[in-house]
C-alpha positions as CSV (number, residue, x, y, z in Angstrom):
1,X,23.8,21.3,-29.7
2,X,23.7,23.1,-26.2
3,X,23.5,21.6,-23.0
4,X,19.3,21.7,-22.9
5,X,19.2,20.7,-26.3
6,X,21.1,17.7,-24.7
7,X,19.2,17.0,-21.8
8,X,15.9,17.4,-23.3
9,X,17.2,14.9,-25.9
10,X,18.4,12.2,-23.3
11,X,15.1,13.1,-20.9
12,X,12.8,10.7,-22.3
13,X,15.2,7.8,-22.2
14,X,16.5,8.4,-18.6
15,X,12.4,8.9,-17.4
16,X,11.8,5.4,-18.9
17,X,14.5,3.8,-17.3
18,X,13.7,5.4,-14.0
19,X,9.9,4.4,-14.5
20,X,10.8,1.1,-15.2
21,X,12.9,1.0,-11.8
22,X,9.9,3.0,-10.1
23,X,7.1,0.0,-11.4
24,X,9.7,-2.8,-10.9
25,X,12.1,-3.0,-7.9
26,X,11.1,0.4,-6.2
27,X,7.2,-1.6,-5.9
28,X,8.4,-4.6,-4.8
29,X,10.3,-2.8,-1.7
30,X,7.1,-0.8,-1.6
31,X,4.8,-4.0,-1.4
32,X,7.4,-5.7,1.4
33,X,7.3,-3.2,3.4
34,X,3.4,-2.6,3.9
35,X,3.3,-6.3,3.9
36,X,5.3,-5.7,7.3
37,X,3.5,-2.6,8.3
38,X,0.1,-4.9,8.2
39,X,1.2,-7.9,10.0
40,X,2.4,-5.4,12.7
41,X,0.2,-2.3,12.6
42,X,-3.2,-4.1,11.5
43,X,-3.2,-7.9,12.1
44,X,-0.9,-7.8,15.7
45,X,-3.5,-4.8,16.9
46,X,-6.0,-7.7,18.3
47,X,-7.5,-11.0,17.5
48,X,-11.0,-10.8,16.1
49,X,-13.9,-13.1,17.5
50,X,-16.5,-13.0,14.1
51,X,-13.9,-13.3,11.5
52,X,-11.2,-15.4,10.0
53,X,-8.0,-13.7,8.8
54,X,-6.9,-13.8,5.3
55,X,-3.4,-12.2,5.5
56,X,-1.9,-13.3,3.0
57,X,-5.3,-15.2,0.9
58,X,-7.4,-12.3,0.2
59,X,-6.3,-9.9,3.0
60,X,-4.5,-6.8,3.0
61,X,-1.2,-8.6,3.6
62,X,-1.9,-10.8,-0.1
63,X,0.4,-9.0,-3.2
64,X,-2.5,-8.8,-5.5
65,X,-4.1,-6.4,-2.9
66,X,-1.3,-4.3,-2.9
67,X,-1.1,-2.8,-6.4
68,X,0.0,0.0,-8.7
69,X,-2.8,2.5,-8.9
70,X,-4.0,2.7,-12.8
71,X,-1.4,-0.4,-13.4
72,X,1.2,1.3,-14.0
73,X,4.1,4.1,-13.4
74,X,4.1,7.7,-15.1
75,X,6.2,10.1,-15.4
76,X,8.1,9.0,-12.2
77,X,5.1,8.8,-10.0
78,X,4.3,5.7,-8.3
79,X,1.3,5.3,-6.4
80,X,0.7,2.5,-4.1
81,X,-2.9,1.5,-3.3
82,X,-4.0,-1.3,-0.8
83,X,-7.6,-2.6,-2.8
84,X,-8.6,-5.5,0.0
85,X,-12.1,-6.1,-0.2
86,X,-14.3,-6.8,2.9
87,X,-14.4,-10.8,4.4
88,X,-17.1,-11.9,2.4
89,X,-17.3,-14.4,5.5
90,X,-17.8,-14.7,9.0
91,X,-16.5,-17.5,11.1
92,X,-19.0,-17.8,13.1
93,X,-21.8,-18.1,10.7
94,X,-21.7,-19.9,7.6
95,X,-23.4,-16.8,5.4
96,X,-22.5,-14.7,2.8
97,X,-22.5,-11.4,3.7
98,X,-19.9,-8.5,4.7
99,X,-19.2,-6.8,7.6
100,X,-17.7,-3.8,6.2
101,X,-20.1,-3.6,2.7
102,X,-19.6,-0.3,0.4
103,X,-16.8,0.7,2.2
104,X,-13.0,0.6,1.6
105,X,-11.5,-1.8,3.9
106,X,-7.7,-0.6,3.4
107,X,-9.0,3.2,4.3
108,X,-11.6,2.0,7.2
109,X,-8.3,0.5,9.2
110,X,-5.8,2.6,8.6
111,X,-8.0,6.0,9.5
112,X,-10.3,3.7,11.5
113,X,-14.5,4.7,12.2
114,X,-14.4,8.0,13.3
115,X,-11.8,9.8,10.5
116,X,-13.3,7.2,8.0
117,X,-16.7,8.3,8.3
118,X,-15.4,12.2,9.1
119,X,-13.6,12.5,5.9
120,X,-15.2,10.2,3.4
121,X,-19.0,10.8,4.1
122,X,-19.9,7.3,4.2
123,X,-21.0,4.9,7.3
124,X,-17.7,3.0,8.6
125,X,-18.3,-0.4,10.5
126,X,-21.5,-1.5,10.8
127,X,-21.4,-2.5,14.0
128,X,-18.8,0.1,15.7
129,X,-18.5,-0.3,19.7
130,X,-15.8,2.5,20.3
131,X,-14.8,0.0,23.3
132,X,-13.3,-2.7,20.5
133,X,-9.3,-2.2,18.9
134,X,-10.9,-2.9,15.5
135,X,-13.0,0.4,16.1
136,X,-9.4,2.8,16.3
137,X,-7.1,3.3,13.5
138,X,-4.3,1.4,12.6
139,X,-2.0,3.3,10.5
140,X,-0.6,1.2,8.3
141,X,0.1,3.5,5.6
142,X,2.3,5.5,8.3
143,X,4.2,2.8,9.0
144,X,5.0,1.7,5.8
145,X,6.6,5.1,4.8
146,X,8.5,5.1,8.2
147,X,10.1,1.6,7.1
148,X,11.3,2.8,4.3
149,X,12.6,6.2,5.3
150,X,14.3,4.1,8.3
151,X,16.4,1.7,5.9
152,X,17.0,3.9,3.4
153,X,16.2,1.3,0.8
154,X,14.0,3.2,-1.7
155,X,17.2,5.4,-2.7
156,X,20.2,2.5,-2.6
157,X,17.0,0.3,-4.6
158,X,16.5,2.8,-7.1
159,X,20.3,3.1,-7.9
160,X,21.1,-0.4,-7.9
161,X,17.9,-0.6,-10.6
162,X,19.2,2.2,-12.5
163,X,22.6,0.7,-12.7
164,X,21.6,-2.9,-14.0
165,X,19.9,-0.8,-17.1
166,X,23.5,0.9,-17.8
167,X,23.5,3.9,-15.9
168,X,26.3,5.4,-14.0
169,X,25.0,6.4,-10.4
170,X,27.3,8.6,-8.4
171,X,26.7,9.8,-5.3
C-alpha cells in the first residue's frame, strides 16, 4: 500500500472524528462565545422603551437560537446561524404583533437598517428613526469571531476533542 493509498484509507475515519469534534465541543465554544458577543455588542448597546428583552427566553442570547445550519456538520464545515425571531410582543401594549415582521432579526442587528435593507432588498425596522441605537448595527457576528481568535480556544478545543476520541495531537 503506498502512502495515499493509506491516507485515503484512514481519511474518512479521521473526517468523522473531526466532524464529530466540529458539531460537539467546537459549537458549544461557538454558541458561548456569541452568547457573550450579544449580551455585550447587542443587549448593552441601549435599553429599549417598546419592548421587553428575551435574552436568554426566546432572544438571540437563548441556545435554541443559536444553531447548526442544516443540523448538522459536513465535511468539516460548521456553520453557525443565529434564527431569533422578532418579539412577538410589545411591553407597552398588550397585542400581538411584531416590530420587525418578515425580516431576520439576527441580520437586521448585527448589519443594522441601512446595510440590512442595502444588501438584502427587504424593508428593515418598521419604524427606523436614524437618531435611535437600535437603528445602527451591532456587530455581533464580528465579535464573536474576535473572541475566539483572542483566546485561541477553537484550536486547543478541537485537540482536546480529538484526543478524548484516541487521536494523537502533536503540535
Amino acid at each position: 500500500m503506498t502512502i495515499k493509498e493509506a491516507l485515503n484509507h484512514v481519511k474518512p475515519a479521521l473526517q468523522k472524528k473531526i466532524d464529530i469534534a466540529l458539531q460537539t465541543e467546537i459549537f458549544a465554544a461557538v454558541q458561548a462565545a456569541e452568547r457573550i458577543a450579544i449580551k455585550n455588542t447587542v443587549y448593552e448597546a441601549y435599553t429599549p422603551n417598546i419592548y421587553d428583552r428575551r435574552y436568554d427566553n426566546g432572544g438571540m442570547m437563548d441556545v435554541r437560537n443559536i444553531q447548526i445550519e442544516n443540523g448538522t456538520v459536513q465535511n468539516g464545515r460548521l456553520v453557525v446561524i443565529n434564527e431569533t425571531p422578532p418579539n412577538p410582543y410589545w411591553s407597552d401594549r398588550d397585542v400581538h404583533g411584531s416590530a420587525t415582521v418578515n425580516k431576520s432579526l439576527p441580520e437586521l442587528i448585527n448589519y443594522g437598517h441601512s446595510r440590512y435593507v442595502k444588501y438584502s432588498g427587504r424593508f428593515g425596522y418598521d419604524f427606523p428613526k436614524k437618531k435611535y441605537a437600535y437603528y445602527k448595527a451591532r456587530p455581533f457576528i464580528e465579535e464573536t469571531r474576535t473572541i475566539l481568535k483572542n483566546k485561541g480556544t477553537l484550536d486547543r478545543r478541537l485537540g482536546n476533542a480529538l484526543k478524548r476520541q484516541g487521536l494523537r495531537i502533536e503540535k
